[in-house]
C-alpha positions in Angstrom: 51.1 -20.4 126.0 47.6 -20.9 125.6 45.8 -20.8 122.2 43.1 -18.3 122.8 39.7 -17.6 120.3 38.7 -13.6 121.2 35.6 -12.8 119.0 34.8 -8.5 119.6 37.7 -6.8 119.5 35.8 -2.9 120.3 36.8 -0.8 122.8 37.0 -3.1 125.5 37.6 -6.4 123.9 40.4 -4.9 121.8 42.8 -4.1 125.2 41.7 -7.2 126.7 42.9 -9.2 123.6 46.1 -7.0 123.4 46.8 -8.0 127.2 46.1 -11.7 126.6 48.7 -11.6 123.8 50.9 -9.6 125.7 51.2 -12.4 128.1 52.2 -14.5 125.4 49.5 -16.5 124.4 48.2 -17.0 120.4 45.4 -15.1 119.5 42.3 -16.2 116.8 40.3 -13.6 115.7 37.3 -13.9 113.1 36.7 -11.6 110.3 32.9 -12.8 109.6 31.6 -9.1 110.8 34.7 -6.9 110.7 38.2 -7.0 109.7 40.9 -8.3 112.3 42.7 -5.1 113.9 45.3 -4.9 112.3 48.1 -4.5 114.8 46.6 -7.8 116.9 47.5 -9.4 114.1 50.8 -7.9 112.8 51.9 -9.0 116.8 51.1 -12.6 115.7 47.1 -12.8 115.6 45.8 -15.1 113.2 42.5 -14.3 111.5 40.3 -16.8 110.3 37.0 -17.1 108.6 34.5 -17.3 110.8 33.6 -18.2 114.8 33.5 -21.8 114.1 37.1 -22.2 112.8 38.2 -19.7 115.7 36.4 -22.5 118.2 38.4 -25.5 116.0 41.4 -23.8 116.5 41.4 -22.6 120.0 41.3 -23.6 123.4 39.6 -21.0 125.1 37.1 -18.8 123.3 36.3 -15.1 124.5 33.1 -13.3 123.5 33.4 -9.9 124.2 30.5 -8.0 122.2 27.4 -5.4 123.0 24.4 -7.3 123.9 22.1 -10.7 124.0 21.3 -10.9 120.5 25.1 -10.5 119.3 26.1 -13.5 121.8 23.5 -15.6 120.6 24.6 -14.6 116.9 28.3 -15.4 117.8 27.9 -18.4 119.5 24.8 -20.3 117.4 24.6 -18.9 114.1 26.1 -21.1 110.8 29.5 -21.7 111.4 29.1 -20.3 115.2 31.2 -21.3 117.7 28.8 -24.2 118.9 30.0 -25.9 115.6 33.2 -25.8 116.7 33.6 -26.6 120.4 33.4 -29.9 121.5 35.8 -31.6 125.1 38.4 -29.7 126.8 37.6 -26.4 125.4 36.1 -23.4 127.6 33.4 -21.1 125.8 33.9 -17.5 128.0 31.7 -15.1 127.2 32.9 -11.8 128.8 30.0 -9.4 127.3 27.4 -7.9 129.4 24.1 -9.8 128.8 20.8 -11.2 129.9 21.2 -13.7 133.4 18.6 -16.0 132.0 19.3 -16.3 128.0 23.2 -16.8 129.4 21.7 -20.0 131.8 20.2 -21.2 128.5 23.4 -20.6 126.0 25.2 -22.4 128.6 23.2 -25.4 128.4 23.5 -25.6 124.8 27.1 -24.8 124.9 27.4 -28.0 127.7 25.7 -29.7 125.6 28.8 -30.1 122.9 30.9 -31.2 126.1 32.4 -28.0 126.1 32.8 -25.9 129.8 31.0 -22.5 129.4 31.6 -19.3 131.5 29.8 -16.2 131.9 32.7 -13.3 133.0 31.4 -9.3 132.8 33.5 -7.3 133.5 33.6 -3.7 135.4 36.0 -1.1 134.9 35.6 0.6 131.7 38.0 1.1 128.5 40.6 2.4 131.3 40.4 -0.6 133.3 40.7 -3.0 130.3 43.8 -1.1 128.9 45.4 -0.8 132.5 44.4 -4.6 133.1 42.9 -3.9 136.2 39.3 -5.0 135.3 36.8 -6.6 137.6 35.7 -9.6 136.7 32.7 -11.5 137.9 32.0 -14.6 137.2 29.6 -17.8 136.7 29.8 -20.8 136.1 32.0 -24.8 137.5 34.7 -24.8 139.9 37.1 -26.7 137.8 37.1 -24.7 134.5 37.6 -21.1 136.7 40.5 -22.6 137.2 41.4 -23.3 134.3 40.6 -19.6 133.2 42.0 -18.3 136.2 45.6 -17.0 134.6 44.3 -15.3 131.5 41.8 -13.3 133.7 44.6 -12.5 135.2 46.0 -11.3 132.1 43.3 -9.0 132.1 42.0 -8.1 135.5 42.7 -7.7 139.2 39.7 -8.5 141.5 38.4 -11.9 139.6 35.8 -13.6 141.6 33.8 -16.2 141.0 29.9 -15.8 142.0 28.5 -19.0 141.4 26.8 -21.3 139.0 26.3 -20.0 135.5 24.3 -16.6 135.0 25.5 -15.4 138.5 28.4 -13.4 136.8 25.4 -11.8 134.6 23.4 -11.1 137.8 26.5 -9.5 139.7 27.3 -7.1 137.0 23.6 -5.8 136.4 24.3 -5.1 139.9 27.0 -3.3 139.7 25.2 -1.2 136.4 22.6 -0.3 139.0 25.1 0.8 141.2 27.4 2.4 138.3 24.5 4.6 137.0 23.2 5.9 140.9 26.4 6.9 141.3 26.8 8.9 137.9 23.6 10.3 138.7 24.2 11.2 142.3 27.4 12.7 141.2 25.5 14.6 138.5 22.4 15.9 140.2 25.1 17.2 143.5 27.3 19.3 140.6 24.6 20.7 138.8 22.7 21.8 142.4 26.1 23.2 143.2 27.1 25.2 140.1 23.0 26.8 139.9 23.8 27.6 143.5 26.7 29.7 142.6 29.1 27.7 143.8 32.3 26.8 141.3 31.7 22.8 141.0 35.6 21.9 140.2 36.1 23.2 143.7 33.2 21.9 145.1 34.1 18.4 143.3 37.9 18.5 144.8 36.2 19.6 148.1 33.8 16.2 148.3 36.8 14.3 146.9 38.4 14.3 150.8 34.9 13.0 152.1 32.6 10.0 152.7 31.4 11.5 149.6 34.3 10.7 147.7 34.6 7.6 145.0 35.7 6.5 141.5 32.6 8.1 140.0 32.9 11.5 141.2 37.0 11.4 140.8 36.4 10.7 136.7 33.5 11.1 136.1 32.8 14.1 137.7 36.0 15.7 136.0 34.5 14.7 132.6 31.1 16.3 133.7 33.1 19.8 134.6 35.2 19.7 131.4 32.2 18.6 129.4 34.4 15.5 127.5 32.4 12.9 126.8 34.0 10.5 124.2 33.1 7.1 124.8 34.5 4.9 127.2 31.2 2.9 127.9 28.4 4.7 125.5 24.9 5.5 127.0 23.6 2.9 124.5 25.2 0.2 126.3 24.4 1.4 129.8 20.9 2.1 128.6 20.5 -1.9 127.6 22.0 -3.0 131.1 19.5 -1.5 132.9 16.9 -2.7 130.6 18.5 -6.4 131.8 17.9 -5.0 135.7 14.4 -3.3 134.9 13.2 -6.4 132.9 14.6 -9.0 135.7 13.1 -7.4 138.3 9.7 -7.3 136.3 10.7 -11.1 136.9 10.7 -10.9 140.2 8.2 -8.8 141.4 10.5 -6.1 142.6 10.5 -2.2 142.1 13.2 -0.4 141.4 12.4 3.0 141.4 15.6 5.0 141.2 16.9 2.8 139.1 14.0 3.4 136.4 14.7 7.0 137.1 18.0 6.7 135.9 17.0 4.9 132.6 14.7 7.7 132.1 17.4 10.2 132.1 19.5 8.0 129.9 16.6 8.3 127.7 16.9 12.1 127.6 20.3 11.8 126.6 19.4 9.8 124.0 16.4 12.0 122.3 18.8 14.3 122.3 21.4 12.9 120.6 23.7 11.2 123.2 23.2 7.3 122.3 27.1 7.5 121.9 28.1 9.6 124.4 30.3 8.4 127.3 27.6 7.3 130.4 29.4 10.0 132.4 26.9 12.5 130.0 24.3 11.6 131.9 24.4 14.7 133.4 23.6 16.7 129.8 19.6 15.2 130.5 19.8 16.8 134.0 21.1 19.7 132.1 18.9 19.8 129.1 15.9 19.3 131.8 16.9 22.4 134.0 17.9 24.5 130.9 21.6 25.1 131.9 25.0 23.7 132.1 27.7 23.6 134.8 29.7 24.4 132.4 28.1 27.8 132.1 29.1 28.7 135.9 
């Protein structure tokens, strides 16, 4: 049993800590922002103050919340994890977040003598509930290895990248990829359903195809239904591709359909869809051509 800090217990990080403590090991949670989920803890969580007494007590520390600033927060503010860390402990933060600010928090982190990790993962609240996340990770050889059986706790295809930040890289990559495909998916059912054409058959038609994927076998069925409760909100995919648009600023690189894709994101959100599932996407394409497939 290992003794396991999970700071962010939202809709992903609260699964991923249920998983963890299904497998046996003792959970710390803080209650500095929010109160501890009840049922974590009523299954043998114990809450505590604040990030730093989480890090004295535990192990291995999980961060698992929305963006840069919040890790930062977490990890460096009074009574932050960084007070509490020292040898022998792994700092993993799991969030989505900037490549270079994580290089830099895992300095600082080093810096204690504790090991750091960056780990995104990819698979959405489904994945994390299932356990069957990706994981993607950066970051020394010898503490993966250490980490290795609780990612197993919580995922299936764990890989490690590289050196720290090269998780963070690999999963802007795969929000690049993420949002193509939700707009591919959405542009090819809304050309459909103008055309005439029913897109629930045209979606089960594509489904038997080179066409076919993960994206347009969920996704697509929340498009047709028009259900878009929050698995992973357009905020948060909105921020990730910020992290790909501003890196590749960095490097002199153009991404054009990926901007594309934010700007779509963007009409979601000016009309109200900050918190909608990403899969909503396609309500900009809609909004833009003044109908719905859901009208067909």
């Amino acid at each position: 049993m290992a003794k396991i800090g999970f700071l962010g217990t939202g809709i992903m990080g609260k699964p991923m800590a249920e998983n963890l403590q299904k497998a046996g090991h003792q959970l710390f949670l803080s209650t500095h922002h929010d109160e501890a989920p009840a049922d974590l803890v009523a299954a043998g969580a114990i809450a505590l103050a604040n990030p730093k007494e989480v890090a004295q007590e535990a192990e291995f520390i999980i961060v698992m919340v929305p963006d840069t600033p919040h890790v930062e927060d977490v990890l460096f503010r009074e009574n932050g994890v960084a007070d509490g860390v020292g040898p022998n402990k792994v700092v993993i933060d799991m969030s989505s977040i900037s490549p270079s600010a994580t290089k830099t928090f895992a300095e600082k982190i080093k810096a204690t003598g504790a090991a750091y990790l960056d780990a995104p993962v990819s698979g959405g609240e489904v994945g994390a509930k299932a356990a069957t996340l990706s994981i993607m990770v950066g970051g020394c050889e010898k503490a993966f290895e250490r980490v290795l059986p609780l990612f197993q706790s919580m995922g299936k295809n764990i890989t490690r990248v590289g050196g720290n930040g090269d998780g963070q890289t690999a999963k802007v990559a795969n929000q690049i990829i993420v949002a193509l495909n939700i707009q591919a998916v959405a542009e090819a059912l809304l050309f459909a359903a103008k055309n005439g054409a029913d897109p629930a058959k045209v979606r089960e038609a594509l489904m038997g195809g080179f066409a076919g994927s993960k994206i347009l076998e969920v996704h697509g069925e929340r498009m047709i239904k028009g259900t878009f409760d929050p698995g992973f909100r357009i905020s948060l995919h909105q921020k990730d591709l910020n992290l790909a648009l501003a890196g590749a600023r960095e490097l002199g690189l153009n991404l054009p359909n990926t901007a594309n894709a934010q700007q779509v994101f963007s009409t979601c959100a000016a009309i109200g869809g900050s918190n909608w599932d990403h899969s909503a996407l396609v309500k900009g394409l809609e909004h833009m051509a003044n109908f719905s497939i859901r009208d067909k």
